[in-house]
N, C-alpha and C positions, 0 to 999 in steps of 0.2 A: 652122747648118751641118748640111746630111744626111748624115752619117757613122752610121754604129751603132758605139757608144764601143768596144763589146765587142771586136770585129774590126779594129779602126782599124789600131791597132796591136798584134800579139798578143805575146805572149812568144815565140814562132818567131822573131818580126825583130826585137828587140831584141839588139844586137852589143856586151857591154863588151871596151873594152882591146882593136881590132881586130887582127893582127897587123904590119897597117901604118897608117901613121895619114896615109902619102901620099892627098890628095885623088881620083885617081880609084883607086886599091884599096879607098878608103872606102864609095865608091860602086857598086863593083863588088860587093866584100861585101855591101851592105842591097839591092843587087838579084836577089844570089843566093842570102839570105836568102827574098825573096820567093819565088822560082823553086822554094826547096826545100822550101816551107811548102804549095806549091800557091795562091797566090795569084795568081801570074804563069806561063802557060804557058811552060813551057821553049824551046819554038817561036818563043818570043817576045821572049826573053832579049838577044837583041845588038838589038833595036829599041827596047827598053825603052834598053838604054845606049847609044844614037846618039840616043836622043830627048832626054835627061838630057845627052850630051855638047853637044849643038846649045844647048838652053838655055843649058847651063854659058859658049860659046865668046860668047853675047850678055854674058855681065856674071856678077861672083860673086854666087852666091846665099849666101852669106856676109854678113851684115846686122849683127853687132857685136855684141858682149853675149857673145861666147862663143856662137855661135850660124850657124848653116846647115841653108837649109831647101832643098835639091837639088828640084829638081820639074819635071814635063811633065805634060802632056796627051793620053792617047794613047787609041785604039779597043782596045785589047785586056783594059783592066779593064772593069768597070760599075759601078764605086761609086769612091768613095776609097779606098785604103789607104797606107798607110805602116810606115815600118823608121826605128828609131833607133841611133844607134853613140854611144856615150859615147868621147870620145878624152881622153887624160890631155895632148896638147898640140899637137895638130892646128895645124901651122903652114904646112899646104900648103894652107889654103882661099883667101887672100887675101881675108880680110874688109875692109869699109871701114871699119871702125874701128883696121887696124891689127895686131889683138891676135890669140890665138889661139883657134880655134873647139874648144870640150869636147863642144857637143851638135849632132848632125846628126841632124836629120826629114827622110830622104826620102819624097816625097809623089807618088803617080802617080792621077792622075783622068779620067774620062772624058772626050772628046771633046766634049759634049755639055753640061757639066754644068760652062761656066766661069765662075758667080757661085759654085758651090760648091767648086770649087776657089780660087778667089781666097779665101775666107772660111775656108778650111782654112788657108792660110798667114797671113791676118790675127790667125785665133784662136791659131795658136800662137807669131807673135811677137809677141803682147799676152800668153800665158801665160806666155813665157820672159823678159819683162822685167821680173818680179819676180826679184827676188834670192833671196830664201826659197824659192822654184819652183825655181831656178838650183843650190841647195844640198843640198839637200833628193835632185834627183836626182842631183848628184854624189855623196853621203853613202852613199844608197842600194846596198845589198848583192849583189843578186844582180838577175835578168832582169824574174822575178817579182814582185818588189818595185814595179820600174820598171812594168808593166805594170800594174798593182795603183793607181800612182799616175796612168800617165795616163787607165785609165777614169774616174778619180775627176776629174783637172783637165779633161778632155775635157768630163766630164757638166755642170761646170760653167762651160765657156765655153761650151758650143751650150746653154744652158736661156736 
C-alpha cells in the first residue's frame, strides 16, 4: 500500500464518541474533519459526500467485526487519506453481520490509483480482524494514542 503511515490518518481526523452516532452524521463529521485539517478543499466538501453517499446507496460498507470502512474515489485528493470515529454503538450502519459498527475508517483515494485504494481497504479489514487490534483501540484514551497506534499498525500491514 502507497500511503505514507504518518499522514494516513493524523490525529485532526480521528473522532471519539461523535455527537451523533447516526450513519450519515458519521460521515459527515470524518469529512469535515478532513475539510478542517486541510486535507480536503472546502470547495470540495459536498462532492466529497455525494461521492461517499453514491457508494454508500450501492451496498453497506459495513463488513462486520464492528467495523465500516465508508470510501470513494475521487479527483480532488492525490494520495490516500482517511478519518476514523470510534462509536460506542453505532447501529445505523447496517453491517452484514448484523451487529453494531464501533470503528469507521473513512478512506477517500485518487481517481487514478485503484489497486491502491482496494489495498487500503483490504489492509485495514485484515487489521481489524484481530480482536487484540479491536480492543486495544477501543481501550485507548485519547486521539493521540489512536494515531500513535495506527502509524505503528499501518507500518506494519504496507511492509
Amino acid at each position: 500500500m502507497q500511503t505514507n503511515q504518518d499522514t494516513f490518518i493524523s490525529v485532526n481526523n480521528i473522532i471519539l464518541e461523535p455527537t451523533s452516532e447516526e450513519h450519515d452524521a458519521v460521515i459527515a463529521a470524518l469529512v469535515e474533519s478532513l475539510v478542517s485539517s486541510g486535507r480536503v478543499p472546502a470547495s470540495d466538501e459536498a462532492a466529497v459526500k455525494q461521492a461517499l453517499a453514491e457508494r454508500e446507496s450501492k451496498g453497506s460498507t459495513a463488513i462486520g467485526n464492528g467495523l465500516a470502512i465508508p470510501h470513494a474515489r475521487l479527483s480532488v485528493v492525490d494520495t490516500v487519506i482517511g478519518a476514523y470515529a470510534r462509536l460506542r454503538n453505532g447501529s445505523g450502519f447496517n453491517p452484514l453481520d448484523g451487529g453494531n459498527v464501533q470503528h469507521v475508517f473513512l478512506i477517500l483515494s485518487p481517481m487514478d490509483q485503484q489497486a491502491t485504494h482496494l489495498q487500503t481497504l483490504t489492509s485495514i479489514a485484515r487489521m481489524m480482524k484481530d480482536n487484540e487490534t479491536r480492543e486495544a483501540i477501543s481501550a485507548s484514551k485519547d486521539a493521540a494514542e489512536i494515531a500513535a497506534m495506527f502509524a505503528s499498525m499501518f507500518d506494519k500491514v504496507c511492509s
